[in-house]
N, C-alpha and C positions, 0 to 999 in steps of 0.2 A: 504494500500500500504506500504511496505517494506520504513524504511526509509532511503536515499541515504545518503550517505558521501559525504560530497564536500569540496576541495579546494578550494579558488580563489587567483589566483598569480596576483599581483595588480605592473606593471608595473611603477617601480617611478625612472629609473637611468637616464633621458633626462640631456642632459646640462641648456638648456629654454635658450642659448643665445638671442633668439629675447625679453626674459624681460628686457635683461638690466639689470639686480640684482647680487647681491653678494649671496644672496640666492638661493636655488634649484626652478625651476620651484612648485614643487608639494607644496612647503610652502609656498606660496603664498595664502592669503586668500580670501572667499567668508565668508560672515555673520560672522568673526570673526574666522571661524576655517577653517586650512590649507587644500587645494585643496587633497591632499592625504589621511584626515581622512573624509573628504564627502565621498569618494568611500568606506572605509573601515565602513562606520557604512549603506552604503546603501547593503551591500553584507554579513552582519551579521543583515541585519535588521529581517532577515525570523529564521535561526536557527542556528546562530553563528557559521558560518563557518570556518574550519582553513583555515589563511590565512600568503601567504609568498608574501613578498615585494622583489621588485627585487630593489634595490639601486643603487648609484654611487656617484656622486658629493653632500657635508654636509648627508652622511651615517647617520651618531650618529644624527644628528635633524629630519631627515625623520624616523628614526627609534622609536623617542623619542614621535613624531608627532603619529606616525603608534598606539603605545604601550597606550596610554592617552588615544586611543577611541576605541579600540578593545581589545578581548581578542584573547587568541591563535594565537598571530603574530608571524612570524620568521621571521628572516633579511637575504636576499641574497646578495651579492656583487655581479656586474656584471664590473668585470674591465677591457673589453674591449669592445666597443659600435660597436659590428657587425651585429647588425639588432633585431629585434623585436623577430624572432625562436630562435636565440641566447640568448636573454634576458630572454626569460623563462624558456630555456634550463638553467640557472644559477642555478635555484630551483628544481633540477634534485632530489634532495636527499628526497625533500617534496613529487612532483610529484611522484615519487617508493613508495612511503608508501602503494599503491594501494587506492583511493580515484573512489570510483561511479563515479563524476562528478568532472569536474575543470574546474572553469571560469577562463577566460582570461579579465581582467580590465585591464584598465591606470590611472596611479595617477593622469591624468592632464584632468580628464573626471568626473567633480564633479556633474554630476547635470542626471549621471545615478539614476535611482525611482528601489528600489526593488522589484518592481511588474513586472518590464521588465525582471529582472534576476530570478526571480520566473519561470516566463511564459518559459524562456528559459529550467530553467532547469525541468521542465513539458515536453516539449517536447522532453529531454534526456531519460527520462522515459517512455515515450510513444515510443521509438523506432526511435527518431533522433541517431545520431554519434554523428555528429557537427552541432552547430545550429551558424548560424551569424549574428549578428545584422545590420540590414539596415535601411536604413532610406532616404526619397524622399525628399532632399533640392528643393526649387525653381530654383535653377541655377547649376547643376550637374556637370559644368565643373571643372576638377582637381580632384575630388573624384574618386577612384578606383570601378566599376561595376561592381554588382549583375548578374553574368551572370546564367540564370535558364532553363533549360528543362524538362517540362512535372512538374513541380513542385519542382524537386530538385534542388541543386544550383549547378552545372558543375564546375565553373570557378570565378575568382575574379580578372578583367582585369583593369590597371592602365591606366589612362589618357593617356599619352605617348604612350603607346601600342595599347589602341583601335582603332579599325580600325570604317569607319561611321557609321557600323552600333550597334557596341557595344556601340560608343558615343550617342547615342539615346535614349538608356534605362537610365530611372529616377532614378533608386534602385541600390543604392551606399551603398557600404560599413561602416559601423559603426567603426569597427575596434575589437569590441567586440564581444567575441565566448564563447560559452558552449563545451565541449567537453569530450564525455565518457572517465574517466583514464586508462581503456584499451587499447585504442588506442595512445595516444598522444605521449607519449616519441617514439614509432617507429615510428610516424608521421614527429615528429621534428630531430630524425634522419635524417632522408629523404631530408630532405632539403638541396637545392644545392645553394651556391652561386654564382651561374656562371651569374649573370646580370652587369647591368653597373656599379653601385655601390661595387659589392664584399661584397653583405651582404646576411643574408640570414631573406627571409621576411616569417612569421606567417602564410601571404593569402597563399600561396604556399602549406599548409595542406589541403588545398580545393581540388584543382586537385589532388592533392595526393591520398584524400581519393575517391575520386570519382572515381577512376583508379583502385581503390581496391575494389569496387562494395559496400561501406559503405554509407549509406543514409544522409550526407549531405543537409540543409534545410537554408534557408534564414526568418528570424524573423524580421518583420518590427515595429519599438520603434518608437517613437514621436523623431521629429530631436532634440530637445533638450536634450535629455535624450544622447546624442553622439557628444555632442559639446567639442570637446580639445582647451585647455587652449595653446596660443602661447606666447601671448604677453600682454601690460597692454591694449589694447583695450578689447581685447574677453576677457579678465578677467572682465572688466566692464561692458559688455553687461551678461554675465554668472553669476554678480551680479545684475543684475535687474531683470533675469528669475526666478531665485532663491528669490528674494524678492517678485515678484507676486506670486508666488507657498503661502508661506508664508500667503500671506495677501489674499489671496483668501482662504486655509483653514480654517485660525483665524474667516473670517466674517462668511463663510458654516456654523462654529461651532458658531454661536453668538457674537460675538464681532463687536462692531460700531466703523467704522472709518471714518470721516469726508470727509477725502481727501486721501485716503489709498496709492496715489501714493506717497507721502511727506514723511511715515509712514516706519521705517526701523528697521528689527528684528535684533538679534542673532539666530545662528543655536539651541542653547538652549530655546529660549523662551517661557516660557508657560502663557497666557493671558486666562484665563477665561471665559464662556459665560458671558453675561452683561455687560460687560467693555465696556468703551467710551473712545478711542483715539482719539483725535484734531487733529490738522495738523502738520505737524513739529516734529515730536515725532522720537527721536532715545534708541533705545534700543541698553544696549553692554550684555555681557553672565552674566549669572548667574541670570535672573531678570525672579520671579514668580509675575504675577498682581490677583490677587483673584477677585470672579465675586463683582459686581455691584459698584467698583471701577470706577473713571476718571481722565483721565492723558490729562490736558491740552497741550494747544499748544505750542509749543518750549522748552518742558522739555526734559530732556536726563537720560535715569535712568539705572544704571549699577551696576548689581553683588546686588542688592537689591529688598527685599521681599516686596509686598504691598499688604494689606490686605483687607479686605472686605468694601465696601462704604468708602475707602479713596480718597481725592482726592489732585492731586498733580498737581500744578504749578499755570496758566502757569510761566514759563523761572523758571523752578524748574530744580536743578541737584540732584539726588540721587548717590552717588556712593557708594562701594563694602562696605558691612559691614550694610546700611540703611536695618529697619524694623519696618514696620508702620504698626501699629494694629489698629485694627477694629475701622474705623469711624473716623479714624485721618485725619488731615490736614497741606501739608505743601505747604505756598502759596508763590506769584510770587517774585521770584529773592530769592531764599532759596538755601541753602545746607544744604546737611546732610550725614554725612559721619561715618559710623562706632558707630551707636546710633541708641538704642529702644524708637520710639514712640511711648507712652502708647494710651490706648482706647479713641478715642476722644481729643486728646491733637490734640495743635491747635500751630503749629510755622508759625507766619506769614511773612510779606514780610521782604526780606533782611535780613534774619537773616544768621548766618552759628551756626551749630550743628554738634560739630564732639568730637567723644569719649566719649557719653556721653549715658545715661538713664533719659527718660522725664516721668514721671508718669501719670497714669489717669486726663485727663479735667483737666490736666496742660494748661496755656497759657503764649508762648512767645513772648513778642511783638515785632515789629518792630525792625532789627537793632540790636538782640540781638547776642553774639558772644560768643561761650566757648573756651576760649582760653590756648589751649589743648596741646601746644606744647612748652618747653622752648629752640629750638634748640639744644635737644639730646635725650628728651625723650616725648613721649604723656603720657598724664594723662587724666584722669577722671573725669567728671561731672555729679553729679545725683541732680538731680531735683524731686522732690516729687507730688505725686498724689494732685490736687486741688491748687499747686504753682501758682501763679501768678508771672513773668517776665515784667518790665515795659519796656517800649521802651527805645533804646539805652543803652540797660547793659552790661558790660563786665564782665563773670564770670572767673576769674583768676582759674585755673584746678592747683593740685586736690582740689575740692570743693562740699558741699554736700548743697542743697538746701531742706530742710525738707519738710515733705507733708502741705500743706496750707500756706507754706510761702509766705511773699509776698515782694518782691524787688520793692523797687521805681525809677522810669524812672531815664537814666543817670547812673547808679553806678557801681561801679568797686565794685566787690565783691571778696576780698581774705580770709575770715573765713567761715565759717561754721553757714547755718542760721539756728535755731532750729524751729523745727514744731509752724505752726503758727505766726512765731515774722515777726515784720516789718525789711525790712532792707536797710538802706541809707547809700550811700557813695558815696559824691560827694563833689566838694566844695562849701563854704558857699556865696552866693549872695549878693554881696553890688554894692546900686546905687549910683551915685556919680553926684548929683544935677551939673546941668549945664556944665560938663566936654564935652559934645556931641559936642559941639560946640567950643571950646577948640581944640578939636580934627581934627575937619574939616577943621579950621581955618591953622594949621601945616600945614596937609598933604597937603593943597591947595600949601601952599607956595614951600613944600619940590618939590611937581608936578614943580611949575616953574621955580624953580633955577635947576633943573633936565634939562627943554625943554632948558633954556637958554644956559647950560655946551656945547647942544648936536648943 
């Protein structure tokens, strides 16, 4: 089969007053990334199609949004909000290029699957015109209806207008349309704004084309697949569809999760088959887990790689820059931030590790801290293959811990230890025969001339 050209003009200039935000509705996020680039990497997921944004209100952020996850984007302005045939009529110059096929998306419609827009556009090819996406809510009142004869779609009649018997059909509108680029721009010519509003509406290409003897078809998509974004409710509900989608492909593909409902990705996340997630586990972007890895419960791990049979936490934070190799361990109530954990190195509980290099079956104990920052600048800590860290140390950065060193519990470490040598620095322990009681004897007194003042 001949291969099609396609547009998709992705619909992003709404105000979203019902968010409440100082932000554009479309940049509002689900899994970390803005509602605008879910549609645009699901409408380029088949064969990167060119796509034009129709913008308005923070332009430069939706466009910046748009440009980060797709390629072949172009920015429309639309500066004056006269209806939806208006709004795509803005990308008049894209649409003339002559394009096979042009989808019609919205920026506030994240949780579109490109298998639906596939299917759509299959059917442009097979000899639709316009194909429109429907979908059978449980409760159809307010959605505009699917009206169909003999198989084709007639009509697209809105709540307010239908009469009882049109209010009866289940099969409502989606909002989203495929549409051959031979036809459309005379299409949306055509359109009149003579309704109560003084706009002119998109559904309005249906009777149009239907009047024109073009084969017009109605495509039924799972309802979630056409849920727009209003407000921070449906944003939250639109974040839980999208996180089961998530955790049901992860486990499909191998991956164990405890309590999978607890369990929260990024739109980037790649886990592994053989992974074992616990409960409580939040994922932010950039985080690859390698198989037969386990990420305890109430660890949060972002923008960090973890490698094969590592296991992390629990109440472990990985943040942007961690990279734990094969067979490492970093255990409960750890950071690590911006540092290579060598093969087998072991940072256990309550340490923090930041800016630093830990070498092979290294161990750091308890409590241990690289202290990495003097209030202007980070520095650097490297630790050597087969190092020993005693509990409670503080390595003052920049600082190099040699391969086999070993530091003793407690020490502040400001030089440089050489392979091998022991290193102490703490201060020196003196007992002071009988002072315990000396001491107790005070503070007893200080306590009751204290209650007496009060």
């Amino acid at each position: 089969m001949k291969h099609r050209s396609c547009l998709s003009v992705v619909l992003a200039a709404g105000e979203g007053t019902r968010m409440k935000s100082s932000l554009p509705k479309v940049m509002h996020k689900i899994a970390g990334l803005p509602l605008v680039a879910h549609v645009i990497l699901a409408v380029q997921a088949d064969d990167k199609s060119d796509v034009a944004v129709v913008v308005g209100r923070g332009a430069e952020l939706v466009e910046a949004a748009a440009q980060a996850v797709g390629s072949k984007v172009s920015v429309y302005q639309q500066k004056e909000r006269l209806g939806t045939a208006h709004a795509v009529l803005s990308a008049r110059n894209a649409i003339e290029q002559g394009y096979d096929d042009v989808l019609i998306v919205f920026g506030d419609t994240p949780l579109i699957e490109a298998s639906s827009l596939s299917h759509a556009r299959q059917q442009l090819a097979s000899g639709a015109d316009i194909v429109v996406m429907g979908f059978r809510p449980e409760n159809p009142y307010g959605y505009g209806r699917l009206i169909e004869n003999e198989g084709r779609l007639v009509a697209i009649i809105e709540e307010k207008e239908a009469n009882e018997a049109q209010k009866a059909v289940g099969f409502c509108n989606g909002g989203l349309m495929a549409v051959k680029g031979a036809h459309l721009l005379a299409l949306l010519d055509a359109v009149k704004n003579d309704n109560a509003k003084g706009e002119y509406y998109l559904t309005d290409i249906v009777a149009l084309a239907h009047g024109k003897g073009l084969n017009v078809i109605a495509q039924e998509v799972p309802a979630d697949n056409v849920i727009g974004i209003n407000n921070r409710l449906e944003l939250s509900q639109a974040e839980a569809i999208w996180q089961n989608r998530k955790r049901e492909e992860l486990m499909l593909n191998g991956v164990t999760m405890i309590a999978p409902e607890t369990v929260f990705f990024s739109y980037d996340t790649i886990i592994e088959p053989d992974v074992i997630i616990e409960p409580n586990v939040v994922f932010g972007a950039g985080v690859k887990v390698d198989t037969g890895a386990i990420i305890h419960a109430f660890s949060h791990v972002d923008g960090a790689y973890v490698g094969e049979q590592v296991s992390v936490g629990p109440y472990a934070r990985l943040r942007p820059g961690a990279d734990l190799a094969t067979g490492s361990k970093v255990g409960n109530f750890c950071e690590v931030k911006n540092a290579k954990i060598g093969e087998r190195a072991k940072v256990n509980h309550l340490s923090y590790i930041g800016d630093a290099e830990v070498g092979a079956d290294a161990n750091i104990g308890a409590g241990t801290i690289t202290c990495n920052y003097d209030g202007y600048n980070k520095h650097k800590t490297s630790i050597g293959a087969h190092a020993f860290i005693g509990s409670n140390s503080s390595l003052i950065a920049p600082v190099t811990i040699a391969e086999g060193a070993y530091v003793g519990s407690g020490s502040v470490i400001v030089e440089n230890v050489p392979a091998n040598a022991l290193a102490i620095a703490r201060g020196r322990q003196e007992n002071k025969e009988g002072r315990a009681e000396v001491l107790r004897q005070r503070y007893a007194q200080l306590k009751a001339e204290l209650k007496h003042k009060v």
